[in-house]
PDB file as gemmi writes it, atoms N, CA and C in Angstrom:
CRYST1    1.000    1.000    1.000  90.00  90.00  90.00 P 1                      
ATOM      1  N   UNK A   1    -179.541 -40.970 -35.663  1.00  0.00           N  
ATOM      2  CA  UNK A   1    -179.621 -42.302 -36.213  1.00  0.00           C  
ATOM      3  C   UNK A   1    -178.743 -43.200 -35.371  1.00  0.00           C  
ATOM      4  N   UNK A   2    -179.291 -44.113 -34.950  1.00  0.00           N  
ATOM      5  CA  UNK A   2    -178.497 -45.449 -34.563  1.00  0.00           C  
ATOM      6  C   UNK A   2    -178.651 -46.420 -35.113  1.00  0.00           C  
ATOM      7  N   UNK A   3    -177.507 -46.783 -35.430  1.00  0.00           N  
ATOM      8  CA  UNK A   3    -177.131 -48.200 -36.026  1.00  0.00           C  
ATOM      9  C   UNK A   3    -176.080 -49.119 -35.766  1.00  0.00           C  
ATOM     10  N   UNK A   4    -176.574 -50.303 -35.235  1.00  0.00           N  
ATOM     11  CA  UNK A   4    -175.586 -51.363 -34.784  1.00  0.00           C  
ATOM     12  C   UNK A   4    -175.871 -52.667 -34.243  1.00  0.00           C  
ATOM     13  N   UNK A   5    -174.962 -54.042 -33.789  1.00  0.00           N  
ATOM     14  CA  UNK A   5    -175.642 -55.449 -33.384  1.00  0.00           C  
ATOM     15  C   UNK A   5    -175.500 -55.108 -32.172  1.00  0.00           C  
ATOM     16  N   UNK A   6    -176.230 -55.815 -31.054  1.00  0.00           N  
ATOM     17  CA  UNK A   6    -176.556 -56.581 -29.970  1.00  0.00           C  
ATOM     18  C   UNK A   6    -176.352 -57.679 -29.034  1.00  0.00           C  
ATOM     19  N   UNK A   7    -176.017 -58.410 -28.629  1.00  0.00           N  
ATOM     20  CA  UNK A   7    -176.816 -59.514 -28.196  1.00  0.00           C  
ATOM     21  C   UNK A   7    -177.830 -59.868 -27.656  1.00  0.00           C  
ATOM     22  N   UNK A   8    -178.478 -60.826 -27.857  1.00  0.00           N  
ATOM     23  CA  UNK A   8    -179.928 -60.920 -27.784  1.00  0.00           C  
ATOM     24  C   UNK A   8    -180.335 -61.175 -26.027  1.00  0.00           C  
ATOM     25  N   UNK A   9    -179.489 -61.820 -25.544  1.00  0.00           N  
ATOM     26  CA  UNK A   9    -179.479 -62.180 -24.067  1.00  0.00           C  
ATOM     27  C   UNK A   9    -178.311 -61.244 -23.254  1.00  0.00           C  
ATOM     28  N   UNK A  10    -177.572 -61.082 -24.065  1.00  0.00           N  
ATOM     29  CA  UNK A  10    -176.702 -60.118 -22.534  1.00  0.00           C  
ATOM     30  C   UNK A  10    -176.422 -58.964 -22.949  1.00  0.00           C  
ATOM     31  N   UNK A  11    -175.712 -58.000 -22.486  1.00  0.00           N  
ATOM     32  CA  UNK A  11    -176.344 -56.229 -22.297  1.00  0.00           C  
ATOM     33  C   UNK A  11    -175.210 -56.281 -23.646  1.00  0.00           C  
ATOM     34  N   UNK A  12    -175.611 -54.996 -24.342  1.00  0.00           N  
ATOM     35  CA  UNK A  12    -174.858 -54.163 -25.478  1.00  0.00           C  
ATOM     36  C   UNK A  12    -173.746 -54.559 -25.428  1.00  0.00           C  
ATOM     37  N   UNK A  13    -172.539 -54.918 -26.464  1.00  0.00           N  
ATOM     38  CA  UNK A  13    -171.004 -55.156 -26.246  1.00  0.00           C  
ATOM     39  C   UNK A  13    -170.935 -53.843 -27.086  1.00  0.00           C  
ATOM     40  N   UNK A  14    -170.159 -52.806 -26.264  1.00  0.00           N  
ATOM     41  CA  UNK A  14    -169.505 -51.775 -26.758  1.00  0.00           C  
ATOM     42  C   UNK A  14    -167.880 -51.404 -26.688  1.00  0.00           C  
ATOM     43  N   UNK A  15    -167.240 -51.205 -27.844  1.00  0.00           N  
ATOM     44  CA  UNK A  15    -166.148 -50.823 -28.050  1.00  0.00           C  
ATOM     45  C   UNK A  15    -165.344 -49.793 -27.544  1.00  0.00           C  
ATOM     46  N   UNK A  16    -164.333 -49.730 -27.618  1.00  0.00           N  
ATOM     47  CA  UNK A  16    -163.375 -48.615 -26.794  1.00  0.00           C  
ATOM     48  C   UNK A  16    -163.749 -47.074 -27.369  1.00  0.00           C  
ATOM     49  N   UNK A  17    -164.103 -46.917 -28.315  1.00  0.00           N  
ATOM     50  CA  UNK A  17    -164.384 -45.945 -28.599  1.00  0.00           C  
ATOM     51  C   UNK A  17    -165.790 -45.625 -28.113  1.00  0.00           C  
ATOM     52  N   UNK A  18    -166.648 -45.968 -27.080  1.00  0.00           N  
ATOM     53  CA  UNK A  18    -168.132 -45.901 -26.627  1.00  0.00           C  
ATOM     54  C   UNK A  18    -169.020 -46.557 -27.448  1.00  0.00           C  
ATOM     55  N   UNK A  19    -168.993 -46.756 -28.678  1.00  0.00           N  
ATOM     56  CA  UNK A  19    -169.540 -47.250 -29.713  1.00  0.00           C  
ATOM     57  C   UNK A  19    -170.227 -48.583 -30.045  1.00  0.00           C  
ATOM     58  N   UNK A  20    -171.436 -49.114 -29.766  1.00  0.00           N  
ATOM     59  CA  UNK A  20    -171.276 -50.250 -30.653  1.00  0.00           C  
ATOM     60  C   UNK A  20    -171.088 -51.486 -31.317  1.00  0.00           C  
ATOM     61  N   UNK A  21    -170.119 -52.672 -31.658  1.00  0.00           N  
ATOM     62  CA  UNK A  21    -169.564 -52.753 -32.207  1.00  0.00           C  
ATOM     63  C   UNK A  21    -170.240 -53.628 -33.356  1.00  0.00           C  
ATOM     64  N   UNK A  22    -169.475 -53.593 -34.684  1.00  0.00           N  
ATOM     65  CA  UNK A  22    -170.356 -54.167 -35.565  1.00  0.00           C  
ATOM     66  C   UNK A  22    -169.697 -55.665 -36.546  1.00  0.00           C  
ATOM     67  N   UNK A  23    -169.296 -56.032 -34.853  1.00  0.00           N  
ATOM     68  CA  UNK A  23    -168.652 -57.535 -35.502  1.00  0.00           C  
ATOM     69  C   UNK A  23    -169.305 -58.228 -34.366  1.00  0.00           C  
ATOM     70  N   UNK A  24    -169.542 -59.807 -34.788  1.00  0.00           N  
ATOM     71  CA  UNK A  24    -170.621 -60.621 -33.790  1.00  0.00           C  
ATOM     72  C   UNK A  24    -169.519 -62.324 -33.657  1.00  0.00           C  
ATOM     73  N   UNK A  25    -169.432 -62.620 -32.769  1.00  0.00           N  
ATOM     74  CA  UNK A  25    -168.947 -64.115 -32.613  1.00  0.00           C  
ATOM     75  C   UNK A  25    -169.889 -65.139 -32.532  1.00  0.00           C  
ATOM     76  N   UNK A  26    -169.865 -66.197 -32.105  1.00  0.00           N  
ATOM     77  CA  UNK A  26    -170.891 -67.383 -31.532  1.00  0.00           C  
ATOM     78  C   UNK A  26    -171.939 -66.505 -30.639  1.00  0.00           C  
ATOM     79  N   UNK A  27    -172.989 -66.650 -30.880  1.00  0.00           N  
ATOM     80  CA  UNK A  27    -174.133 -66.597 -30.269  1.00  0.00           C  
ATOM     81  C   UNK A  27    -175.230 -65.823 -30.913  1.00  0.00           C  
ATOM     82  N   UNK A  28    -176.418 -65.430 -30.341  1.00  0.00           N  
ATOM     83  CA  UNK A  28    -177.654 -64.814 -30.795  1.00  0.00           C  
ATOM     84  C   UNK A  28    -177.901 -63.488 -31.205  1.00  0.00           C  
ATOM     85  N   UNK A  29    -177.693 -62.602 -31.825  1.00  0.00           N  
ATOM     86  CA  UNK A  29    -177.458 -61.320 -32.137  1.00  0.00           C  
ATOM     87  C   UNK A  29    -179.102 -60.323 -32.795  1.00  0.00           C  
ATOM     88  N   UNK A  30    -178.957 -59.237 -32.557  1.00  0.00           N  
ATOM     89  CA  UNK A  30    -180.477 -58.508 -32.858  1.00  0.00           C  
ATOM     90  C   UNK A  30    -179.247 -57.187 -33.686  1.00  0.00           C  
ATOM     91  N   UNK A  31    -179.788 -57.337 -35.324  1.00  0.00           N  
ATOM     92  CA  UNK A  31    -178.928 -56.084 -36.122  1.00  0.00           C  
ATOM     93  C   UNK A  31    -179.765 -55.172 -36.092  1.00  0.00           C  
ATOM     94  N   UNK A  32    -180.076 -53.830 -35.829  1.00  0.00           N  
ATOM     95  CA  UNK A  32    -180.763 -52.506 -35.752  1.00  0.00           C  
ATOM     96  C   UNK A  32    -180.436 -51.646 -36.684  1.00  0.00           C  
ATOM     97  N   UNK A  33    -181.487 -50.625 -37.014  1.00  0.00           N  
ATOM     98  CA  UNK A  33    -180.835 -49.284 -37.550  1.00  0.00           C  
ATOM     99  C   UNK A  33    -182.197 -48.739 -37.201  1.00  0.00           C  
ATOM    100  N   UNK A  34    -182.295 -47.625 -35.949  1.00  0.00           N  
ATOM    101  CA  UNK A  34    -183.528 -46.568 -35.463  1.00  0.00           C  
ATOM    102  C   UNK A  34    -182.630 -45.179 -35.975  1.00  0.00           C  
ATOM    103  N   UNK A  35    -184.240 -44.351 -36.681  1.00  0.00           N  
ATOM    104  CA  UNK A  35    -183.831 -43.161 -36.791  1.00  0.00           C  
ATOM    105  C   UNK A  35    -185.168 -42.343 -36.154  1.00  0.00           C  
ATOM    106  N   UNK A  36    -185.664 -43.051 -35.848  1.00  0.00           N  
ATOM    107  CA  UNK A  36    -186.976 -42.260 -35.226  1.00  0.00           C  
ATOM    108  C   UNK A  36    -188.251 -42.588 -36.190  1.00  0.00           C  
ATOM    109  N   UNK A  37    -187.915 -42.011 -37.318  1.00  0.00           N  
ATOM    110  CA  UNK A  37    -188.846 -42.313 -39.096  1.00  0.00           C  
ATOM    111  C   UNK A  37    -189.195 -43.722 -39.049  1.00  0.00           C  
ATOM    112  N   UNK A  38    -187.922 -44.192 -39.643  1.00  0.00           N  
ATOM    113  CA  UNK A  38    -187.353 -45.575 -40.065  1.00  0.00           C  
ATOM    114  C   UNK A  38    -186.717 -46.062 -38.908  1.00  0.00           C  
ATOM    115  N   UNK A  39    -187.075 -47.312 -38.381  1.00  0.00           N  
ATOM    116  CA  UNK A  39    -186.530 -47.892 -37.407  1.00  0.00           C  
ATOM    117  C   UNK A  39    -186.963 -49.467 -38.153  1.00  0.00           C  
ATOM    118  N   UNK A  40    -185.810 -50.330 -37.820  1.00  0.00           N  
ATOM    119  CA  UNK A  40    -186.152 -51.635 -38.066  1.00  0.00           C  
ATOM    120  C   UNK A  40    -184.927 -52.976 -37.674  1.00  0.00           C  
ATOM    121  N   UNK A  41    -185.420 -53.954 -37.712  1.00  0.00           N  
ATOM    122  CA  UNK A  41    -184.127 -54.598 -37.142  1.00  0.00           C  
ATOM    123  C   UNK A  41    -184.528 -56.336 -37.356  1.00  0.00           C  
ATOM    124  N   UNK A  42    -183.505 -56.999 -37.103  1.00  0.00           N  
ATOM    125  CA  UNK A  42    -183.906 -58.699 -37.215  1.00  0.00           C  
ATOM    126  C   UNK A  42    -182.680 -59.292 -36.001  1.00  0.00           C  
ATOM    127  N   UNK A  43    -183.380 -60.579 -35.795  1.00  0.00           N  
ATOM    128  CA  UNK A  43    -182.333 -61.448 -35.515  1.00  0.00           C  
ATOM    129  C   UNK A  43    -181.559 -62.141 -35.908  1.00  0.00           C  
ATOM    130  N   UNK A  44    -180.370 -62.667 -35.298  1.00  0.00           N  
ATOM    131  CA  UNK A  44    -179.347 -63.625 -36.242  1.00  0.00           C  
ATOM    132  C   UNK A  44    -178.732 -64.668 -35.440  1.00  0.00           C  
ATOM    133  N   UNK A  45    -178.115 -65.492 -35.564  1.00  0.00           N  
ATOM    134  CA  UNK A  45    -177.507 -66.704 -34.516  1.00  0.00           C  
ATOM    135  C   UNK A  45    -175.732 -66.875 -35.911  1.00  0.00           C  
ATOM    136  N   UNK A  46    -174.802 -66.673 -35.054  1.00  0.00           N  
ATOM    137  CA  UNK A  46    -173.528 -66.931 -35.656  1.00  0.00           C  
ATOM    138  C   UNK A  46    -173.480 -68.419 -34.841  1.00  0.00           C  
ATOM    139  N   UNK A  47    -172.387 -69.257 -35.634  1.00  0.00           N  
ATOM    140  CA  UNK A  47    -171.452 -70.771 -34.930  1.00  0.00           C  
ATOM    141  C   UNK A  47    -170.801 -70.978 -35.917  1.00  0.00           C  
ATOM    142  N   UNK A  48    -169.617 -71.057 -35.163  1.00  0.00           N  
ATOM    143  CA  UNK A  48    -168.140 -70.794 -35.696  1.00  0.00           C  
ATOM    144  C   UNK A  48    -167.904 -69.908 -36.709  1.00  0.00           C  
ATOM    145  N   UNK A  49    -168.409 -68.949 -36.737  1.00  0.00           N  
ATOM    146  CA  UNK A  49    -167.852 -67.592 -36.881  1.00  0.00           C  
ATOM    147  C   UNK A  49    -168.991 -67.179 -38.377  1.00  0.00           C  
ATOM    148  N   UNK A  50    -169.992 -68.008 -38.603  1.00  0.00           N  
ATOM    149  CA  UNK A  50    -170.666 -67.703 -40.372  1.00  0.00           C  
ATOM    150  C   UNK A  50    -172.036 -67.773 -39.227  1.00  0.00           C  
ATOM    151  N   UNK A  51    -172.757 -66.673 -40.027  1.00  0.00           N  
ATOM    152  CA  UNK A  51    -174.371 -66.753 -39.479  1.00  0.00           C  
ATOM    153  C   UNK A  51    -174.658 -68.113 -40.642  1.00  0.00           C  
ATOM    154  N   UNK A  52    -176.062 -68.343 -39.301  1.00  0.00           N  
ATOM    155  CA  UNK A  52    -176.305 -69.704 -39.625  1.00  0.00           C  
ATOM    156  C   UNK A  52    -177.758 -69.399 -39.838  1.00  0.00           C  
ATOM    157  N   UNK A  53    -178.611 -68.292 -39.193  1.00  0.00           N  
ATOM    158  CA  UNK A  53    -179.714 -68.062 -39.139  1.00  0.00           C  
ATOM    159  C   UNK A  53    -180.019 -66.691 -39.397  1.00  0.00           C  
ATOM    160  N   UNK A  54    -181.334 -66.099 -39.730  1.00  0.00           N  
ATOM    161  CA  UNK A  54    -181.603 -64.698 -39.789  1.00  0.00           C  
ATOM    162  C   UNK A  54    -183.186 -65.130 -39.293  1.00  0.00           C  
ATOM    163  N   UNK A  55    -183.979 -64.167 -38.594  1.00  0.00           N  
ATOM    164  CA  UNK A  55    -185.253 -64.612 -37.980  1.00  0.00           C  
ATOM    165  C   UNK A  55    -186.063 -63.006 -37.123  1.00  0.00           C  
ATOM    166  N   UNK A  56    -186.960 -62.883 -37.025  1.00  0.00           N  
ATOM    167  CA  UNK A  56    -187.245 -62.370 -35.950  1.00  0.00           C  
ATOM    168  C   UNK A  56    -187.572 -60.696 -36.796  1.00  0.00           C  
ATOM    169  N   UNK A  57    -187.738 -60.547 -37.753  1.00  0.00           N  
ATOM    170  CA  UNK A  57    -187.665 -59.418 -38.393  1.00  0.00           C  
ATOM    171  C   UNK A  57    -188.634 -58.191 -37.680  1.00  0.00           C  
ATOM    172  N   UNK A  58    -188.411 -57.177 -37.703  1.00  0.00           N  
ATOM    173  CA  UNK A  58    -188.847 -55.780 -37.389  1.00  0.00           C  
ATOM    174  C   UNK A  58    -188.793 -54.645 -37.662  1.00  0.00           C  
ATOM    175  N   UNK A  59    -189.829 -53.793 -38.419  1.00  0.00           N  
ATOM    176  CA  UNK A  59    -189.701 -52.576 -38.946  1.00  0.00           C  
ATOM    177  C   UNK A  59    -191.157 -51.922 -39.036  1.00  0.00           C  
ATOM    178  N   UNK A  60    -191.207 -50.556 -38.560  1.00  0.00           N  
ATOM    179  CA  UNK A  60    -191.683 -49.207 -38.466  1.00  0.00           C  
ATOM    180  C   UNK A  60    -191.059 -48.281 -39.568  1.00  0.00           C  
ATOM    181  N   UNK A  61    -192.106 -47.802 -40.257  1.00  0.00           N  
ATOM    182  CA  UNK A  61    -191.487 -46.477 -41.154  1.00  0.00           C  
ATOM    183  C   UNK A  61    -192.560 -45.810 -41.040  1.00  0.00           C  
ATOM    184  N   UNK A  62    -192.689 -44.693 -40.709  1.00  0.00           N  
ATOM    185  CA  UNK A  62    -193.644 -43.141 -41.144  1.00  0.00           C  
ATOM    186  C   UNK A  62    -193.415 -42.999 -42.304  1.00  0.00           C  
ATOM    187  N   UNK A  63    -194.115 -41.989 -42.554  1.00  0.00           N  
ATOM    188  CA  UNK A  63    -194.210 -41.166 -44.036  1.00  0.00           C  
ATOM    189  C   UNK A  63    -194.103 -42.028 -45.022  1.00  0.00           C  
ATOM    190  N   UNK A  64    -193.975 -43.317 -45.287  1.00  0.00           N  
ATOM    191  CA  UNK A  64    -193.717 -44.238 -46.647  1.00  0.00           C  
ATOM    192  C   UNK A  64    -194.412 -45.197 -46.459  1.00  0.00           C  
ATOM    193  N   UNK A  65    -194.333 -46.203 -47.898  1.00  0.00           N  
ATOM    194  CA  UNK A  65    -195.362 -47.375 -47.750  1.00  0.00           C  
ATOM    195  C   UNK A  65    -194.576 -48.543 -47.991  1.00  0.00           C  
ATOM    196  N   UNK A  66    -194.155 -49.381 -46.960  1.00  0.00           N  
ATOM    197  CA  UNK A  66    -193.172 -50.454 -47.413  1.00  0.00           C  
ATOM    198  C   UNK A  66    -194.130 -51.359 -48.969  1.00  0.00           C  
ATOM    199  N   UNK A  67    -193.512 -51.471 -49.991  1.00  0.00           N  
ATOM    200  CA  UNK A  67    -194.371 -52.263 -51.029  1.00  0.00           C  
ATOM    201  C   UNK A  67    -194.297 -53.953 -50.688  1.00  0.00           C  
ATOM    202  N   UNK A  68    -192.828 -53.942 -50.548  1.00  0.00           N  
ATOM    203  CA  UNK A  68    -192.092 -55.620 -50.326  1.00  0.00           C  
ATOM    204  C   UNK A  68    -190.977 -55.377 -49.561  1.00  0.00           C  
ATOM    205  N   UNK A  69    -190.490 -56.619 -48.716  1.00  0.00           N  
ATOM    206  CA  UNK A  69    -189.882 -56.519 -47.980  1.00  0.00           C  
ATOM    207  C   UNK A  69    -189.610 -58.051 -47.945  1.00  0.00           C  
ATOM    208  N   UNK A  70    -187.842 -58.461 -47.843  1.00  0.00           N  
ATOM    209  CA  UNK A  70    -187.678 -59.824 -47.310  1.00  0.00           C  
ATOM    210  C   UNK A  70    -186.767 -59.917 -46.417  1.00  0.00           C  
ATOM    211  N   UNK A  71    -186.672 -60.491 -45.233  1.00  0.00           N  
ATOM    212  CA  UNK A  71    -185.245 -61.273 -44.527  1.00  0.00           C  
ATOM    213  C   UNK A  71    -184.457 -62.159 -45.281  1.00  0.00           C  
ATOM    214  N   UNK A  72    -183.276 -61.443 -45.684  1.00  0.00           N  
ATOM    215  CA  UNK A  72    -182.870 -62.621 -46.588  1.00  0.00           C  
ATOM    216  C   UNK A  72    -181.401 -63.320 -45.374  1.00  0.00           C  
ATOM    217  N   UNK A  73    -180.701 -64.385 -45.482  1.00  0.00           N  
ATOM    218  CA  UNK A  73    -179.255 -65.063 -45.472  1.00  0.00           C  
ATOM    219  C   UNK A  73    -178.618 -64.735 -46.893  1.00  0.00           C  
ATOM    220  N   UNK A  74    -177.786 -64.038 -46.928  1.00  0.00           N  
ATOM    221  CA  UNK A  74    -177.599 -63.675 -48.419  1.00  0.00           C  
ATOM    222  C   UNK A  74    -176.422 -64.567 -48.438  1.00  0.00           C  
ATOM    223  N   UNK A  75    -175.335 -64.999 -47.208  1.00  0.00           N  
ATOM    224  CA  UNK A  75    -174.621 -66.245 -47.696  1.00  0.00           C  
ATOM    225  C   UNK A  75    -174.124 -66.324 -46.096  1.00  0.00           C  
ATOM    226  N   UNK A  76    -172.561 -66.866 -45.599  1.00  0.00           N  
ATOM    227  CA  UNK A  76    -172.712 -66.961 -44.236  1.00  0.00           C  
ATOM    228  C   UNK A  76    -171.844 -65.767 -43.417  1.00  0.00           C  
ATOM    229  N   UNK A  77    -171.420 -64.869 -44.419  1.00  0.00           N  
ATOM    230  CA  UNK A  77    -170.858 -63.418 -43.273  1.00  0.00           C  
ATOM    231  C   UNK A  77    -172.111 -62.326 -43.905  1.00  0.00           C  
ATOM    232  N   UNK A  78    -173.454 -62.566 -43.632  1.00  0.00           N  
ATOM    233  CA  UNK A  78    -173.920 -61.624 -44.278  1.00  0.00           C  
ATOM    234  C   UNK A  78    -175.811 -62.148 -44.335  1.00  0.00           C  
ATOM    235  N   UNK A  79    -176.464 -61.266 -43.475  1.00  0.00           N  
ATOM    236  CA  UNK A  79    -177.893 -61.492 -43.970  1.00  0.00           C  
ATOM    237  C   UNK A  79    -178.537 -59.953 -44.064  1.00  0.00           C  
ATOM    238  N   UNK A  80    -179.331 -59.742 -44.805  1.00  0.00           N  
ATOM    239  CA  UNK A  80    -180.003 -58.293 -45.092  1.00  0.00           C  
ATOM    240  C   UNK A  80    -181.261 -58.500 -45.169  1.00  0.00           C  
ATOM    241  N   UNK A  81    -182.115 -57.057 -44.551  1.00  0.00           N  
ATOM    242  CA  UNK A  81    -183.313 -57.064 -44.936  1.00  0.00           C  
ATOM    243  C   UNK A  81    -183.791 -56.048 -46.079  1.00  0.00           C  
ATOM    244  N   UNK A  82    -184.446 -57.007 -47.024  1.00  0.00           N  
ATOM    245  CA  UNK A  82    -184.503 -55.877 -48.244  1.00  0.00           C  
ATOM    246  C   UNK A  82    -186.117 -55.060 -48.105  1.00  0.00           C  
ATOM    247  N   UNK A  83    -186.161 -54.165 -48.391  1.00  0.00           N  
ATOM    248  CA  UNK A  83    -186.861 -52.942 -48.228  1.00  0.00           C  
ATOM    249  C   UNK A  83    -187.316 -52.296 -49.906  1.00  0.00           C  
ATOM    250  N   UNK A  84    -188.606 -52.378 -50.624  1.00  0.00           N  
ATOM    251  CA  UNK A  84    -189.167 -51.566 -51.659  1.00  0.00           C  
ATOM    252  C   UNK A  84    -190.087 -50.454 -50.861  1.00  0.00           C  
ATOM    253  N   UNK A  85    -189.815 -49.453 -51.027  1.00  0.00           N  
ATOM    254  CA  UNK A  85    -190.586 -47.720 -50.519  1.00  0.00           C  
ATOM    255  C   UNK A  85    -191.855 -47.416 -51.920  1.00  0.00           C  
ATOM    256  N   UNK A  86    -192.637 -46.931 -51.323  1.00  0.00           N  
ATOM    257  CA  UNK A  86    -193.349 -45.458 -52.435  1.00  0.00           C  
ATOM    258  C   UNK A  86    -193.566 -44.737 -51.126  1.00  0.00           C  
ATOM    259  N   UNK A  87    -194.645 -43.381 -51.981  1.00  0.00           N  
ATOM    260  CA  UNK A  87    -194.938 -42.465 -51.026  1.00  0.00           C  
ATOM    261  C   UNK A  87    -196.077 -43.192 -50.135  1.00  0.00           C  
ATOM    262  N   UNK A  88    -197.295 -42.814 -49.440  1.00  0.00           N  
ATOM    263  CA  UNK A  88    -198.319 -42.968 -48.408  1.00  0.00           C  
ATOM    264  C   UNK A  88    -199.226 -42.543 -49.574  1.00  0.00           C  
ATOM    265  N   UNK A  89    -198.984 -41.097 -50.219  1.00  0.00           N  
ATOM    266  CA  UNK A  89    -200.074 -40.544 -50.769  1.00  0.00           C  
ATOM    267  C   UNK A  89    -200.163 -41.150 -52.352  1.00  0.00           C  
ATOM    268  N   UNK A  90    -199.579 -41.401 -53.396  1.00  0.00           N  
ATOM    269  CA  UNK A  90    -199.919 -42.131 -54.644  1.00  0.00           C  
ATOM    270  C   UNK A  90    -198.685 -42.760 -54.877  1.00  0.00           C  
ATOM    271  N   UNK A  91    -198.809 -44.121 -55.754  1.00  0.00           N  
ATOM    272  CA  UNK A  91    -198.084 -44.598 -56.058  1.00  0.00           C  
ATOM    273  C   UNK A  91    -197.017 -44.382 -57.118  1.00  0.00           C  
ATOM    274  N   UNK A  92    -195.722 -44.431 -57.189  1.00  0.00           N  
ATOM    275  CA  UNK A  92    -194.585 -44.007 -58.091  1.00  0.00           C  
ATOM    276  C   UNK A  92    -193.688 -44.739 -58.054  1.00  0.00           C  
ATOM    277  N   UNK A  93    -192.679 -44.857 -58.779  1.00  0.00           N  
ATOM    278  CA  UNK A  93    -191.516 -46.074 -58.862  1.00  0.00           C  
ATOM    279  C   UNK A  93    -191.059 -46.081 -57.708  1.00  0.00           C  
ATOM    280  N   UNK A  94    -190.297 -45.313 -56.567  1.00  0.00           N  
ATOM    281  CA  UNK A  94    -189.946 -45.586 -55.582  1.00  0.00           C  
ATOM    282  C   UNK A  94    -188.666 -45.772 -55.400  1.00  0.00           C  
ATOM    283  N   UNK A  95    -188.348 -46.266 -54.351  1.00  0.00           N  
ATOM    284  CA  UNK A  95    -186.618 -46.742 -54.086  1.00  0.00           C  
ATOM    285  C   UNK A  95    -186.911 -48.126 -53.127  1.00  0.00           C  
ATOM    286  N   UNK A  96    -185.592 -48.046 -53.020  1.00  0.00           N  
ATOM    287  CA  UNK A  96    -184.985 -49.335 -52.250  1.00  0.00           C  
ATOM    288  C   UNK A  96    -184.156 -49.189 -50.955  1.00  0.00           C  
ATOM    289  N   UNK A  97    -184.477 -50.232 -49.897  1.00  0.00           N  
ATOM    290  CA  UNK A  97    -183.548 -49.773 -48.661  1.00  0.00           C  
ATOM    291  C   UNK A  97    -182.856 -51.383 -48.315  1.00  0.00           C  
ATOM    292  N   UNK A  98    -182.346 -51.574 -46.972  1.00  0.00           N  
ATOM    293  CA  UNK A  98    -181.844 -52.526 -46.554  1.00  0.00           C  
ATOM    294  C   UNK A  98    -180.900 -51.838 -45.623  1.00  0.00           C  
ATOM    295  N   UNK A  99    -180.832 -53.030 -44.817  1.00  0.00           N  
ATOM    296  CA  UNK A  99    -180.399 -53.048 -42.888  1.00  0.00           C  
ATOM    297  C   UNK A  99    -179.870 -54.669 -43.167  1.00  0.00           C  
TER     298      UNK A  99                                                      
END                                                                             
């Protein structure tokens, strides 16, 4: 599983530990989480330090049936994509994800 931000225009910013990192400043950012299954991801734009935007959404899942799904801004240190699952083969209550 990988999971972590980006920038959208210049190469990976990774941390001292090889890693990553999962804090973003001013500029254009792409948030991920690939597991091979489930892979999915969006864009974001920070200024002065609060996301201002969420956009650009993306997701692949095998074996499941996304029901609903939204890009949300849930306020300005923080946007999520929400995720409702069932199976492929019949329908059942299901679960919930988010990235």
């Amino acid at each position: 599983m990988t999971i972590g931000i980006t920038p959208v225009v210049e190469e990976p910013t990774i941390g001292s530990n090889g890693r990553p990192l999962l804090r973003a400043s001013n500029g254009n950012y792409k948030a991920y989480w690939y597991t091979g299954a489930y892979n999915c991801s969006f864009k974001f734009t920070v200024k002065n330090n609060k996301i201002t935007r969420a956009y650009d959404k993306d997701y692949h899942m095998y074996g499941v049936k996304v029901k609903s799904e939204k890009l949300k801004l849930d306020n300005s240190k923080q946007a999520t994509n929400y995720f409702d699952f069932t199976t492929i083969f019949y329908e059942m209550g299901g679960w919930h994800g988010w990235l």
